[in-house]
C-alpha positions as CSV (number, residue, x, y, z in Angstrom):
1,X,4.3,-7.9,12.8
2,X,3.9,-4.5,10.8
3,X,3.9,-6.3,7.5
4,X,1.2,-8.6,9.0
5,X,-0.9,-5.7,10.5
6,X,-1.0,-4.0,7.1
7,X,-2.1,-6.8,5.0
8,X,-5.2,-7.8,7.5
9,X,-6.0,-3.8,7.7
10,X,-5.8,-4.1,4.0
11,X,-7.5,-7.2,3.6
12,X,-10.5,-6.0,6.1
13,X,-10.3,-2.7,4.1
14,X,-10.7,-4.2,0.9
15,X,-13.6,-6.1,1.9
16,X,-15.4,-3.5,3.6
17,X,-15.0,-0.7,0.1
18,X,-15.9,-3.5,-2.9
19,X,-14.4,-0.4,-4.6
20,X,-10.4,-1.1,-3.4
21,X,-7.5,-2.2,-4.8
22,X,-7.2,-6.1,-3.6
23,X,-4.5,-7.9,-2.8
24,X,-4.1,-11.5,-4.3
25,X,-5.5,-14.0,-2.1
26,X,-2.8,-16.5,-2.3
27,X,-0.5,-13.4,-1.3
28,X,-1.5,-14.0,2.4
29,X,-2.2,-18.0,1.8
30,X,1.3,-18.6,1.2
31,X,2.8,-15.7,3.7
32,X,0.2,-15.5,6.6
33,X,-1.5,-18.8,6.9
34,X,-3.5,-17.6,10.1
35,X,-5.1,-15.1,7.3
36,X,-7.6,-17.3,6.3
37,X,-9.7,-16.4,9.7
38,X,-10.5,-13.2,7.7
39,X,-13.2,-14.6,6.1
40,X,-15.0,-15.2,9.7
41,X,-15.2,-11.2,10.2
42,X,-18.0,-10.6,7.1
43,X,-20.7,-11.4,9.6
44,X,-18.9,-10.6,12.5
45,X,-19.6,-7.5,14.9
46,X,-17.2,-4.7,14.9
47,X,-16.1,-5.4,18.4
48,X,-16.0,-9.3,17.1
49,X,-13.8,-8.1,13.7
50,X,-11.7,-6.4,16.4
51,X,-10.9,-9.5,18.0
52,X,-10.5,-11.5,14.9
53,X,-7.8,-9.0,13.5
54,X,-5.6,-9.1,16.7
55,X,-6.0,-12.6,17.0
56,X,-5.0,-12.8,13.7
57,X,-1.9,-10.9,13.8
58,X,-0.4,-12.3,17.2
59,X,-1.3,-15.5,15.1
60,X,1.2,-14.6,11.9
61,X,3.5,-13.0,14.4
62,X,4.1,-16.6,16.1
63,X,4.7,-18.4,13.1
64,X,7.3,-15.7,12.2
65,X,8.9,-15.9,15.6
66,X,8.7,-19.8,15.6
67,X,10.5,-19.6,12.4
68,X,13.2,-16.9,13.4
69,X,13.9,-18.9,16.1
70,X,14.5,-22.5,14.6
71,X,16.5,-20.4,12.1
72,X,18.6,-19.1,14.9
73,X,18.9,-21.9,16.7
74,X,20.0,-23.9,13.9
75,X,22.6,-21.4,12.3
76,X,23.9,-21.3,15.9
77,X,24.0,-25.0,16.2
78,X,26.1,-24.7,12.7
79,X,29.0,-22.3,14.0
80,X,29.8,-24.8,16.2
81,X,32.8,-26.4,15.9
């Protein structure tokens, strides 16, 4: 979730100071899905951008978890004898 939180704060960042260092694109295609919804907070309210951030990063959280957990379950289902 940290690594999530600092690539949207980055990503928000980057777009509000055209003057930034950016971050690829594909970078959070490829690793946070859910990222795309960025694009929604450029004519969104602060309070709105707000929302669309934490939404965003329960959102990349999940799929981590989901994956974490089929990984688990499946290495657990592999022990097995």
């Amino acid at each position: 979730m940290l690594v999530a939180t600092l690539l949207t704060w980055n990503a928000y960042y980057s777009n509000s100071h055209p003057g930034a260092a950016k971050i690829s694109g594909s970078v959070f295609f490829i690793l946070f899905p859910p990222s795309i919804g960025l694009m929604t907070t450029e004519s969104a309210s602060k309070p709105e951008q707000i929302m669309i951030i934490v939404l965003l990063v329960i959102g990349n959280g999940g799929i981590y978890w989901l994956i974490s957990f089929l990984v688990r379950r499946l290495r657990g289902l592999a022990e097995e004898p």
